[in-house]
C-alpha positions as CSV (number, residue, x, y, z in Angstrom):
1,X,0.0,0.0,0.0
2,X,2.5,2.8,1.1
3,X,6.6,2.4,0.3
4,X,8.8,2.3,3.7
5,X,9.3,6.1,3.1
6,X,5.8,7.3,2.8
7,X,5.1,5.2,5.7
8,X,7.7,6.5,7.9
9,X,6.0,10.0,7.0
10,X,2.6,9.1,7.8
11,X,3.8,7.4,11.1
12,X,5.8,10.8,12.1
13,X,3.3,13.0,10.8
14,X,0.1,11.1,12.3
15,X,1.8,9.9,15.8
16,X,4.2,12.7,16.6
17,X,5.0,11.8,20.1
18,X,6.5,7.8,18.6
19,X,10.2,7.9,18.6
20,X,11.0,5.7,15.4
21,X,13.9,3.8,14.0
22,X,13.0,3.5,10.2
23,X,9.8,2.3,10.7
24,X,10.1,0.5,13.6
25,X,8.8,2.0,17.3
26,X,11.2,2.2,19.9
27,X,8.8,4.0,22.4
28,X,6.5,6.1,22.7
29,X,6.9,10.2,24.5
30,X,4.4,11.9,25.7
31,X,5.7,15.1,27.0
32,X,9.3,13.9,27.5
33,X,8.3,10.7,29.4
34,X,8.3,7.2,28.0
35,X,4.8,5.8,27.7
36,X,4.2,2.6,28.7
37,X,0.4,2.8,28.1
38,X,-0.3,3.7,31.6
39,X,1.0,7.0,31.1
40,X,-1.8,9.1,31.4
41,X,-2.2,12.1,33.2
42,X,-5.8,13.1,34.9
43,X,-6.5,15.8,32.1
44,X,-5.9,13.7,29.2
45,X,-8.1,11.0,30.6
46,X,-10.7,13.5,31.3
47,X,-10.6,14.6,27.9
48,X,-10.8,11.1,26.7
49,X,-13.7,10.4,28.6
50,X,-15.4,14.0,27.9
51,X,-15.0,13.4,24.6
52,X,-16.3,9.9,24.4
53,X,-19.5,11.2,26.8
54,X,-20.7,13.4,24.4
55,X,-20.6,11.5,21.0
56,X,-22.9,9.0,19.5
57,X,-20.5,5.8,18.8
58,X,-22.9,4.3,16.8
59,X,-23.0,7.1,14.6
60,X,-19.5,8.6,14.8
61,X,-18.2,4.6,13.5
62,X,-20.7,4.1,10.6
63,X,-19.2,7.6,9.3
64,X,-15.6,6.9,10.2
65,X,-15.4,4.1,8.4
66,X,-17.5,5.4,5.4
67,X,-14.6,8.4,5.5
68,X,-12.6,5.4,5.6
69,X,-13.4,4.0,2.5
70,X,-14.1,6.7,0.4
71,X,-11.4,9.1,0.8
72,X,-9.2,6.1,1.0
73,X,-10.9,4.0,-1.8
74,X,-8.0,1.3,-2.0
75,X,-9.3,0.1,1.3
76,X,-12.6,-1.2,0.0
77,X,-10.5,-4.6,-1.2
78,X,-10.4,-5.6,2.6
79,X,-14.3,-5.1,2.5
80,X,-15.8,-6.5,-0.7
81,X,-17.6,-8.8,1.2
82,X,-20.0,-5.6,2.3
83,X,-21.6,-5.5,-0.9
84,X,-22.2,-2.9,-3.0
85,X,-19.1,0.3,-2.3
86,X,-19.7,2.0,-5.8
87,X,-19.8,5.3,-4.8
88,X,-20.5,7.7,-1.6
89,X,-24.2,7.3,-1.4
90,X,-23.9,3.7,-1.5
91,X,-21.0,3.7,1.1
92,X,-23.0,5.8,3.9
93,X,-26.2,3.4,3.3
94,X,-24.3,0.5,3.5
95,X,-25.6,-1.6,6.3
96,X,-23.1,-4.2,6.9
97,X,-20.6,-0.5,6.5
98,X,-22.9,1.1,9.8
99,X,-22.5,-1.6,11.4
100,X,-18.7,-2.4,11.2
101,X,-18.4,1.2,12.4
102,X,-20.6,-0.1,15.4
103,X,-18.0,-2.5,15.9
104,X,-15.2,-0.8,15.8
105,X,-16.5,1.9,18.0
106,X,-17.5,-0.9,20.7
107,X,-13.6,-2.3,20.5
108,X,-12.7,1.2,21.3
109,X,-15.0,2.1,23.9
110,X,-13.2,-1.0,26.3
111,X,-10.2,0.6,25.7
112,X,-11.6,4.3,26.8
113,X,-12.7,1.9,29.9
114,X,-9.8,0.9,30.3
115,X,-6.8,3.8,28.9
116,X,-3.9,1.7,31.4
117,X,-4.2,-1.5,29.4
118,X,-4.3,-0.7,25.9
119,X,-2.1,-3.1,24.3
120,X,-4.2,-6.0,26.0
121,X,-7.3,-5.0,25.1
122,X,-6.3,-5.3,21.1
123,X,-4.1,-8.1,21.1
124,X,-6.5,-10.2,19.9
125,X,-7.8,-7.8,17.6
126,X,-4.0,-7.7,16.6
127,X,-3.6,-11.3,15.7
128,X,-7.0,-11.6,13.7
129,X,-6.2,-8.4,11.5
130,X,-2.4,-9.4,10.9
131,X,-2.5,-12.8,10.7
132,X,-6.3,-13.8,9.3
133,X,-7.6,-10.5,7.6
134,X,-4.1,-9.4,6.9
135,X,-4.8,-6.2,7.0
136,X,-2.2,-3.6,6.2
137,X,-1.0,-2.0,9.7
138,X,-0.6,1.8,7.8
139,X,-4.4,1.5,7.6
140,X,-4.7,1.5,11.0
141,X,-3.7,5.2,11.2
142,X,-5.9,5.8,8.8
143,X,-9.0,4.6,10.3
144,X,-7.3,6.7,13.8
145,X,-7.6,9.8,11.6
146,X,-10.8,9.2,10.5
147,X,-12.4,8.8,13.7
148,X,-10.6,12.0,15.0
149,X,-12.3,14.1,12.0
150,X,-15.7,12.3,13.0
151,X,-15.7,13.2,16.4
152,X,-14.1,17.0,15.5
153,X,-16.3,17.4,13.0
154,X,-19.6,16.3,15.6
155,X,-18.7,18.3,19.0
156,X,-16.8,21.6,16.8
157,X,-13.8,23.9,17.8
158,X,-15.2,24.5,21.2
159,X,-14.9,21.2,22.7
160,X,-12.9,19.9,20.8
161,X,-10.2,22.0,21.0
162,X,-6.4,21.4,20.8
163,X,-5.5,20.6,24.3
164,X,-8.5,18.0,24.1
165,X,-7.6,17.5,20.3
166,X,-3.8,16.5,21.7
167,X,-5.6,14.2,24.6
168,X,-7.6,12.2,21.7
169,X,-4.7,11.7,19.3
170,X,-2.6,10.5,22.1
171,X,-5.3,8.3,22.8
172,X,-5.6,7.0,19.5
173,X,-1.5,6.4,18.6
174,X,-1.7,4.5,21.7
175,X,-4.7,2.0,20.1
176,X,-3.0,2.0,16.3
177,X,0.5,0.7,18.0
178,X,-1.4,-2.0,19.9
179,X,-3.1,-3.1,16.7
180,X,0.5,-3.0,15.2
181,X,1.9,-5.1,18.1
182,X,1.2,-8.8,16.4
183,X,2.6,-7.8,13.5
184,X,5.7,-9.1,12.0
């Protein structure tokens, strides 16, 4: 899907706070402390949760992964099973689409439960999508990015603002590198 290079520029440019080595993770800094996904201090995690409090999951993971698919339409190979992906309209009214969005939205709301044991929570998740679906990892950060518009988009500049914007992302690079973990 992506070279190494563009992949190392996505990673950099999508999870900021990742020290990298090529494009492998060495750890994780979060204002100049080493995360070990248990990290978190009592502003991010209310942001986390304020954020999550206010949104519809349900609806904020049908349109992620619509966004998902159409601005990204290369993806729609891991998803041909859904049926009919011809174009926007038929994207947003996709059923078995809405409903994947459910899904993913549910995986994520155990990890919002539960922000100190992250890479757990997915490592099953990890080991279906790398080694069953075979999913490419770089669309992991895709899907993260997604979501993040969804929810900005929904709740606006007020509440979601940077410092809760910065919260969120953190949030998120800490979900897409425990999906990468199983990977080889």
């Amino acid at each position: 899907m992506f070279d190494a290079t563009s992949r190392d520029i996505l990673m950099r440019h999508f999870c900021p706070n990742v020290i990298w080595h090529g494009s492998d993770l060495i750890s994780s800094q979060a204002e100049g402390r080493q995360s070990d996904q248990s990290n978190w201090t009592s502003t991010e995690l209310s942001a986390i949760e304020g954020v999550w409090g206010r949104i519809s999951t349900d609806e904020i993971g049908a349109q992620a992964v619509a966004r998902l698919l159409i601005v990204f339409p290369w993806i729609r190979w891991y998803f041909s099973r859904f049926g009919n992906l011809a174009d926007p309209a038929a994207i947003m009214s996709n059923l078995n689409v809405i409903s994947h969005g459910k899904t993913v939205m549910r995986a994520l709301d155990k990890a919002v439960q539960n922000p100190f044991n992250i890479e757990n929570t997915f490592a099953a998740l990890s080991v279906i999508h790398s080694e069953k679906l075979h999913v490419d990892p770089d669309n992991f950060l895709l899907l993260a990015d997604c979501i993040t518009v969804c929810i900005a988009a929904k709740l606006g500049p007020t509440v979601f603002n940077v410092d809760t914007h910065e919260a969120f992302h953190k949030f998120m690079c800490e979900v897409v590198s425990a999906f990468k973990k199983r990977y080889h």
